[in-house]
Every structure is written in C-alpha cells, then in structure tokens.
N, C-alpha and C positions, 0 to 999 in steps of 0.2 A: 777338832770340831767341838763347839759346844750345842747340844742336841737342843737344848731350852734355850740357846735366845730364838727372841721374837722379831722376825722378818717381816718386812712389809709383800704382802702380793700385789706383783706389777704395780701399776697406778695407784690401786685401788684404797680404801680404808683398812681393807681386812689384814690383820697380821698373823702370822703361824707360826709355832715353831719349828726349827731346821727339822725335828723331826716329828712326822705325822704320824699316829696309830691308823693303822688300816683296817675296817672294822670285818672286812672280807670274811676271814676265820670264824668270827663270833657265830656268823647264820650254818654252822655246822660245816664247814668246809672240807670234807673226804669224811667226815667222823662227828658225834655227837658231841656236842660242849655243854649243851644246860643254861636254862636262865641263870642260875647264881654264879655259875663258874664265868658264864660272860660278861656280868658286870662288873663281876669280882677283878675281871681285867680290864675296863675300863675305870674302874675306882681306884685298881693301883696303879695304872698309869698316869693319871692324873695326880696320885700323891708323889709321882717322881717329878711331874712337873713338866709332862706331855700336855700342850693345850691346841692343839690341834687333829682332827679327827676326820675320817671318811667315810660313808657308806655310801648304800645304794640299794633302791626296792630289789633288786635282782639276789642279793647277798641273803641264801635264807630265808629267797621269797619273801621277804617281809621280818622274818628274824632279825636282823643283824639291827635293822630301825628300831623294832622294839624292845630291844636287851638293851641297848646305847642309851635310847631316849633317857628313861627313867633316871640315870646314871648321870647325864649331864644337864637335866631342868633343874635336877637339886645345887647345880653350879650357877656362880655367877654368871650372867649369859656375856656382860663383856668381857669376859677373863678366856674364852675361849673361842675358837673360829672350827667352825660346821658345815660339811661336805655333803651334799647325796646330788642323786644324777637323776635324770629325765630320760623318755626312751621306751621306754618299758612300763607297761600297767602291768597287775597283776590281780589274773582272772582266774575263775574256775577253767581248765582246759586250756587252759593258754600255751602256745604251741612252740616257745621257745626254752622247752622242756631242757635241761641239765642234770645230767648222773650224778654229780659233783656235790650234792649237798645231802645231807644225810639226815635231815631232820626234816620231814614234811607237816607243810602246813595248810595244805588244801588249795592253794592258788599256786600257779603258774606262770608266767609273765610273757604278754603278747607286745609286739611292735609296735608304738607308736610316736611317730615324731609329725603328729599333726601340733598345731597353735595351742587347739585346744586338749588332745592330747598332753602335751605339754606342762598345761596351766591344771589340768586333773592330777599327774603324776605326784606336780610339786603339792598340790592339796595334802593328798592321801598318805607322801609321805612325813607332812607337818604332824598329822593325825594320830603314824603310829609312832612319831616319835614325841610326841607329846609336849611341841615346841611351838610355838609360832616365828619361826621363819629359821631358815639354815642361810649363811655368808656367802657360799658359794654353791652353784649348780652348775653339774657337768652333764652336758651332752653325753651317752654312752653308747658307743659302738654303733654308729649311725654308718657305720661299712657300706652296707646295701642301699643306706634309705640319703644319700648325699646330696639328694635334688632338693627333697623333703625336706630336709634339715635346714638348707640353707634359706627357703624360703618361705617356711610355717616354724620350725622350731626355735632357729637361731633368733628370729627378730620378736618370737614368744619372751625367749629367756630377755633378750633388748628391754623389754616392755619391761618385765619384771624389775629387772634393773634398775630402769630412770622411777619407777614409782616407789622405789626403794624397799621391795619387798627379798629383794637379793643384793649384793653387793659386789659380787663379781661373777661375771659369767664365765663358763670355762668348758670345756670339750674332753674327754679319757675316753681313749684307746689302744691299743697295743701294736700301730702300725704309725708311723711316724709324718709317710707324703698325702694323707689325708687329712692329720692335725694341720700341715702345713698350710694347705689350700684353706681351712676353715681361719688358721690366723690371717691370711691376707685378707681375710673378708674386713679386715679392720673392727670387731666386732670385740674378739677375745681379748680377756683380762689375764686369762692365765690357761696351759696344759697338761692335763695328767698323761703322762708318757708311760706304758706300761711294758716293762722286759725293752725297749730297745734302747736304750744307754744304760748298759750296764758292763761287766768285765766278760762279759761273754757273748754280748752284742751293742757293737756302736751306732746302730743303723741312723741312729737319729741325729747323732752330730754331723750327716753327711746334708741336710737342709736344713731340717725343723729348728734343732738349736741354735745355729747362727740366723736366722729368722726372727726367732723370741726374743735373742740377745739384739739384735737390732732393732725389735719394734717394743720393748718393753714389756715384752710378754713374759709372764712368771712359766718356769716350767719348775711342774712337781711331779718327780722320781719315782715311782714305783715299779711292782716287777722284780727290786732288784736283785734277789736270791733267783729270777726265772722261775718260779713254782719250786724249786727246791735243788737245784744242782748245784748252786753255790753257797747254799750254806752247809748243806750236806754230800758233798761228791763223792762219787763209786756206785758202782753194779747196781739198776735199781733205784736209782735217783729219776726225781722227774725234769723235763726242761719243758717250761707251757703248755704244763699241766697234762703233757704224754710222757710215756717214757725218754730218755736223753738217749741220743745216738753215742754208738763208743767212742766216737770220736772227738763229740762235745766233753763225755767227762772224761777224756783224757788229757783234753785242754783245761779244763775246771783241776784235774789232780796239778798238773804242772803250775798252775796262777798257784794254788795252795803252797806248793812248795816254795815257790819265790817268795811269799807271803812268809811262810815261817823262816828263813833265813833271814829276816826283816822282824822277827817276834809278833806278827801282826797278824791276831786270824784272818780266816779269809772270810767271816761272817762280817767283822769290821771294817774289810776294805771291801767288800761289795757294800754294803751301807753307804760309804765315804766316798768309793769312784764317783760315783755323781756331781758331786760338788768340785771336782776338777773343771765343769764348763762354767765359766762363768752366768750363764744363763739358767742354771737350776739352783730353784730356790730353797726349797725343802724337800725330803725324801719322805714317803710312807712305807712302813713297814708292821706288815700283819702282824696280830699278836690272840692269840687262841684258850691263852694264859696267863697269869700273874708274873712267874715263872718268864714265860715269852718276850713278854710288855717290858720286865727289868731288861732282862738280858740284852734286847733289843738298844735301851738308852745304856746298856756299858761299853756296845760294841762301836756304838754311837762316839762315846767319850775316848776311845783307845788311840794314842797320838798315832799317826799314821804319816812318815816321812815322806818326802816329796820323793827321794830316791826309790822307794817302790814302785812307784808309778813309770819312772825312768826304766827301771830295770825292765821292768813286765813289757816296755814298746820295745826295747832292746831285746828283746827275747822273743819278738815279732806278736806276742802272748795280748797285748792290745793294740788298737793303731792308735 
C-alpha cells in the first residue's frame, strides 16, 4: 500500500490520501498532549506527506480544531482535504459530558442536529480552526436523533453542498445499519466507519460496504486498532474505549501470531485490513505524536501478502 497517493472521494472533487491523520488524540485523548506537541504532529505528518486530516468540535471540546487549524492555514489550502463533523455545539454545561479527555476547556458539547444547529456547528468550527471552509462534513453519532437528522440536518449539509461551501457530505459513526439507511437516502458522498471493519470486527461488510461499493459511496476506515487492542494486545488493552473481554484479546494475541509468522506487524495489518473491500477508500489513523504520525505512515508502507489475509480466514480468525 502506498499511504500518500491521492484518492478521489466517491463522486466528489475532494481527494485524500490512502491514509488520514485522525485528529482525535490531539484534543487530549486519556492524557494531556499540549499545544506545541499537537502541532508538532500535525507539521510532521504533513512533512511525511499525510494530506488528509480529521476532526471534530467533540475532540477536546474544541482542542483538537484549534491545535490543527493554525498548522494547516499556513498550508496550501488545495494541497490538502479537511474533515470535521456537525451534531454537537459546544456550550458551557453542555450535557454530553466525556471522561475521556484530559484537558478542559470550559465547554461541553450538547446535541444538535437541527438545520440550523447544523449551519452554527459548521460556523464555529471554521472560527476555531481558523479556515474558511473544510472539504468534507460528517454527521456524528446522530444514534438517538435519526428522525432529526434525516430531515433538518442531512438536507442542512445538501444545502451546504450545492452552494459550495462543502464539497462532500458525509456521516461517522461506529455502528454500521444506521450509516446504511442514511446512504440509501441517496444524499452521501462518503462514510466514516468507526471500529466495525476491522481484524476484530467485520460487522460492516455484512450491509453497509456492499452498499457504498454499489452506490459509489467512499468509505473511510477508522477505528482500526478498536481504541487500542490491536495495536497493543494483552491484560489491560482497551477495545472501544473500555476494557477488552479476555476473550477478544486472546483472539487479537492469535491474529498477532499469524501476523508474525508472515514478518508483518499487527499494527500494519490492522491499518491495511481495510483496504481488502473494495469499497474503502482511505483509512484514518490517530496520531498523539510525531513519534505516532511516522510510525503510523511506516506501518502504512509495510508490504503485507495477500496469504495473510488467507491464512487469518483459514484459521476462522476473520471471515
């Protein structure tokens, strides 16, 4: 796999590389990272030649947008394609409180997938990222609000679209039969799939990606370490973002083992399972680090034989 060429998503004009930085980590994700250390990983990813990027007001309450921004307004704006989501404002009190970030910044982030909800999100986060306009906008985790979504938010982002203030709409969640129903709305350009096509969950090739490979819809990978059991497995690993059952990492030990009998970490064939469906376009992978962000594009670059993939079905270890 080569992580730097430049893919086309779906239809669309927008192009990305096979692999995405996931800005997730930067807004403090379990532990403090700092302004300079988080740009410091957006500037070296960018010198390896990452041009593809993702956040989202939820990441660090607001963090992860403003450590990013500064980092890539000093870039060519068409040299690179630009993620964040809608769904969530972020207020003082805002009640969809998260343990999970370690840096506070005084706001919180409440539900919204009104129209005009919507059209404020994408505002506030041009504002802190210090851009006028990001490529693509993802619906996020509209789980509960599916009525809402489909008929104040989705034809929000429509609007957005044809007036060219976004270039592809798109939807990221971590369940796979609700990206699906939002693709038939004929609406989506592209989906971020989060933890279910991965080497420890296929859930998604059983609709959603024969779906997007049929209608032309981009899906983009992420998720795919699950929070941490597959890049790091044993005792004490997390899988979505709780602890992993003994029994997932003792399926994560076995995938490893097959993996190295093959010389192929398992950090680089989870990166690379993905791109086995035809239907997935690039993969995102968090980076916390400089350190991260490399390692990330070598695991990317590591040839990875087709007989792997063989053996691990043959070993009943994926389907």
């Amino acid at each position: 796999m080569n992580p730097l060429e430049r893919v086309r998503l779906g239809r669309t004009p927008v192009h990305v590389t096979r692999l995405g930085l996931g800005l997730a980590p930067l807004g403090g994700l379990y532990s403090v990272v700092g302004d300079d250390a988080a740009r410091a990983t957006v500037e070296h990813a960018w010198q390896l030649g990452v041009r593809f990027f993702d956040t989202a007001p939820l990441y660090g309450n607001g963090l992860s947008e403003r450590r990013a921004g500064p980092v890539l307004a000093g870039k060519p704006r068409e040299a690179f394609a630009l993620s964040t989501k809608v769904g969530r404002l972020l207020r003082p009190g805002g009640a969809d409180t998260q343990e999970i970030w370690a840096e506070p910044t005084g706001v919180t982030p409440v539900f919204d997938f009104s129209a005009a909800g919507v059209r404020r999100s994408y505002a506030e986060s041009l504002d802190r990222l210090g851009l006028d306009r990001v490529d693509v906008l993802h619906l996020h985790d509209p789980d509960e609000h599916f009525d809402q979504t489909v008929h104040e938010a989705l034809p929000a982002l429509v609007e957005l679209r044809g007036q060219g203030r976004i270039s592809a709409v798109s939807a990221g969640m971590n369940q796979a039969g609700m990206l699906a129903d939002l693709v038939r709305t004929g609406e989506l350009d592209a989906v971020l799939l989060a933890g279910r096509f991965t080497l420890l969950d296929q859930s998604g090739a059983d609709e959603l990606l024969p779906l997007c490979a049929e209608r032309g819809v981009s899906v983009i990978a992420a998720g795919v370490f699950n929070s941490g059991l597959l890049a790091t497995p044993g005792p004490g690993a997390t899988f979505d973002y709780a602890p992993a059952d003994p029994g997932l990492v003792d399926r994560a030990l076995a995938i490893r083992k097959v993996c190295r009998r093959h010389g192929v970490p398992l950090r680089a064939a989870a990166i690379q399972f993905p791109f086995t469906h035809p239907a997935v376009t690039c993969v995102l992978v968090g980076a916390r680090s400089p350190v991260e962000a490399e390692d990330a594009v070598a695991m990317s670059s590591v040839p990875v034989p087709g007989v792997l993939w063989a053996d691990l079905r043959a070993e009943g270890l994926i389907t």
